[in-house]
Residue, then its C-alpha position, 0 to 999 in steps of 0.5 A: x167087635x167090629x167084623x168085616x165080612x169079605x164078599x168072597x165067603x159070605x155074600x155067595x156063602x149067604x144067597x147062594x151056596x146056603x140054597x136048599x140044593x148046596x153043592x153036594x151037601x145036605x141042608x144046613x142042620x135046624x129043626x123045623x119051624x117053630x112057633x116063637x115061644x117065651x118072652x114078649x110077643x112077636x110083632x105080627x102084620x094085620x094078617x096075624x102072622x108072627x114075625x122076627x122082630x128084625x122083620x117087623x122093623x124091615x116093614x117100616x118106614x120112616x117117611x112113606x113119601x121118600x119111598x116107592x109105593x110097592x105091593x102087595x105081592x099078592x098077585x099070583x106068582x108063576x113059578x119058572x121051569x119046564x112043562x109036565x113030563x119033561x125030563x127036567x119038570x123036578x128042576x130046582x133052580x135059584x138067582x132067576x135072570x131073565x132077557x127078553x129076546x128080539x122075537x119076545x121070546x126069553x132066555x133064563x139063567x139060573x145059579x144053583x140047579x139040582x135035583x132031589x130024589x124022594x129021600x132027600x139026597x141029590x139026583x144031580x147038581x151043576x154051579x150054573x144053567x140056563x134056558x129058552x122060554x117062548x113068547x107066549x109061555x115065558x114062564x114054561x123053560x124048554x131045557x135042554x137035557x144029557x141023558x135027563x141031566x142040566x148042562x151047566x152054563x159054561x162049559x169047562x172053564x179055560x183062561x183062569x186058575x184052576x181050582x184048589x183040590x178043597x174046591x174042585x168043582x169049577x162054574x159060573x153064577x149068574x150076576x146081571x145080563x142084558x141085550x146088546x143096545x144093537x142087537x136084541x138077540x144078543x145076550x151079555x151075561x156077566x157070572x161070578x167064577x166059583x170053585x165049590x167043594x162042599x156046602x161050606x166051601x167055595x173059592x170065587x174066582x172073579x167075574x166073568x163075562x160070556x154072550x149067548x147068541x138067539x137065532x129067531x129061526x131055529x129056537x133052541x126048543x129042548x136044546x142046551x144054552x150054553x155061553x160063549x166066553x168072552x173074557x174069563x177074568x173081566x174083575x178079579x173082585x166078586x163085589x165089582x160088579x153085581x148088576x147092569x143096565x142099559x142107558x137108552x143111548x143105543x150104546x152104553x150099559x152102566x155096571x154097579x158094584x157093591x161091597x159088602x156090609x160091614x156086620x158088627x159082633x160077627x167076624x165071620x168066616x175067612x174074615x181076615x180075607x179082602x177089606x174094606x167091606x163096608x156095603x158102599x156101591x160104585x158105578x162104571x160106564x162101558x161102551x158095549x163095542x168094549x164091554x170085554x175090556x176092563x180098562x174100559x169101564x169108566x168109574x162114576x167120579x159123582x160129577x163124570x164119567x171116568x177122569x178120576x177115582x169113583x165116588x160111592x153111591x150113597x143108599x140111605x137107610x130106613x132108621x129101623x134098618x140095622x146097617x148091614x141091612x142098607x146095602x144088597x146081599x149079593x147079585x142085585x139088580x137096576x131096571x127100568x121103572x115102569x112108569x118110565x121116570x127113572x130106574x128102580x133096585x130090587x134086591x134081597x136085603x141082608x143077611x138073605x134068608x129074609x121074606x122081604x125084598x128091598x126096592x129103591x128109586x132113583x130119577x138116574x142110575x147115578x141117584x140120588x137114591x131113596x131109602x128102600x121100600x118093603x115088599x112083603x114076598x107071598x109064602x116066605x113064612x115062617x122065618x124060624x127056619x132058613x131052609x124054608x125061606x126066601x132070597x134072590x129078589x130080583x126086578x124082572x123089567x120084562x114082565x112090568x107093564x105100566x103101573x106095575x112092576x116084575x119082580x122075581x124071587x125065589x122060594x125054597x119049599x114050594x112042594x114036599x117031600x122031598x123039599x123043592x124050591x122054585x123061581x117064582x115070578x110076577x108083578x105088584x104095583x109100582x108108584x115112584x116117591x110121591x106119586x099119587x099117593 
């Protein structure tokens, strides 16, 4: 049986709705880690840590030159949020996002944010949040608070349907943000519209884009972020858009969109929702003067930009890789690479909760593209059990320095009781295929 698995009920459902804080839910139900136990034993890295065997086949590669040199991730990883003492300091947050601003400082957005109290329920939950961490701290958030509660992203949504009553509970998720080309304190943010009810349920409602504006002089030290909406309904499709990177001509940004991956045996649920979901990927090219536009998006035809349909972007798989494993799970990301030859994907490779993060280069944005590199992510073991795993890898290009790359993931137990997850970000070193090896 062949399934074909729409964007709109397992990518979100996957990376971000199954998080450790699922919109007024309690985890997803499963006993607590395991040692594996019968049959053949489980493969086991050189540090003697039993793995799943489809782990085990993400860590190898077929021809080491045709990839990125990445890792180790043992360098020490700086988790995200508030200081000490703040009214926010039990803050868990996944899908960490940051832009570095004009004056060095960093605006953070964050998807699923909540709280919980020492019996495991939630204090407080909201869809989507954000933050303003200084320069010389950019791991420390100065949130803004209402009575000792986040404030979502966006205010009430306007200028898109409302939400079904078994979904009533309307935000953004974050997908991509970047500076406009022509001014370092403006911030695009482009968000998946979502409408949650409870942990199973969720309607998307496209893709939105809003802009946040820093004023270098007047910080918004403990102040709430929030954006402004700039087109509630820029794509009516969630897999139009998962990632954004500027072109370095002071005034392009190049959007890429990948559909979901087909998964054989597995329908999954609301399958007979929106087709084809064969993990391909796209590219669009927009002038930021009209970044609010739809129309103006110009598809990569694989030989131009606009003046025809767009050609998919061929990411080549490892042979050990299941398919579904080729394409990224949910919101993604391009940046920089650090050596400044060419652009590097980082991203959490189906079917999300794995301790692994998938990273590629390319000399351009439009490939060709080489197969994806393993990183091992530090803490994201054991696997037995999904509530205490990993996801949302990211790249974090303003924390690369030469040589080494930003990367970004989150943990969903970095203290207990009761469980808390963070964002945790930091660096591992980076070669581009072939270099120096």
């Amino acid at each position: 049986m062949n399934g074909r698995v729409p964007w709109s009920r397992v990518v979100i459902g996957v990376l971000l709705l199954g998080g450790s804080m699922t919109a007024c839910a309690d985890d997803p139900p499963g006993a607590a880690a395991e040692e594996p136990g019968g049959g053949a034993a489980a493969p086991t890295m050189s540090v003697g840590v039993p793995l799943d065997p489809d782990v085990a086949a993400l860590l190898e590669v077929d021809d080491p030159e045709s990839v990125p040199g990445v890792g180790p991730a043992g360098w020490p990883f700086a988790s995200v949020g508030p200081p000490a003492g703040h009214p926010l300091e039990r803050i868990d947050r996944d899908v960490g996002i940051s832009v570095e601003l004009g004056d060095g400082s960093r605006l953070w957005l964050f998807g699923d944010t909540a709280e919980r109290e020492p019996g495991g329920g939630l204090r407080y939950f909201e869809v989507g949040t954000a933050a303003w961490a200084p320069a010389d701290d950019p791991t420390v958030t100065r949130d803004g608070s209402v009575g000792g509660l986040p404030v979502p992203l966006v205010a009430e949504p306007s200028g898109r349907p409302p939400c079904p009553p078994q979904a009533p509970r309307s935000g953004v998720w974050p997908l991509a943000a970047v500076t406009d080309p022509g001014d370092p304190n403006r911030v695009l943010v482009w968000s998946g519209n979502i409408c949650l009810g409870s942990s199973t349920v969720l309607e998307p409602q496209g893709i939105s884009l809003g802009e946040w504006r820093h004023d270098p002089a007047r910080p918004p030290v403990d102040r709430p972020v929030q954006l402004r909406v700039l087109n509630p309904l820029l794509f009516p499709s969630q897999d139009e858009l998962g990632a954004v990177i500027g072109v370095g001509d002071g005034r392009h940004l190049v959007a890429m969109g990948c559909r979901p991956p087909q998964i054989e045996g597995w329908a999954g649920p609301g399958s007979a929702g929106p087709a084809p979901a064969d993990g391909s990927c796209v590219l669009r090219r927009v002038d930021v003067a009209d970044v609010a536009d739809s129309a103006a998006y110009e598809p990569w035809t694989g030989a131009q930009w606009g003046g025809g349909p767009p050609s998919p972007v061929d990411l080549p798989r490892q042979s050990t890789w299941v398919s579904y494993f080729a394409a990224p799970v949910g919101p993604f990301s391009l940046a920089p690479d650090p050596s400044g030859e060419g652009v590097v994907m980082v991203y959490s490779p189906w079917p999300g909760y794995v301790p692994v993060a998938a990273v590629r280069w390319a000399p351009e944005v439009t490939g060709p593209w080489s197969p994806p590199a393993p990183l091992l992510l530090e803490g994201c073991l054991p696997i037995t059990d999904p509530r205490r795993s990993c996801y949302a890898a990211n790249a974090q290009p303003d924390f690369s320095v030469p040589g080494e790359l930003g990367i970004g993931y989150y943990d969903r137990e970095v203290s207990t009781p009761p469980q808390r997850g963070a964002f945790l970000v930091g660096r591992v070193p980076f070669r581009p295929p072939g270099a120096n090896r």
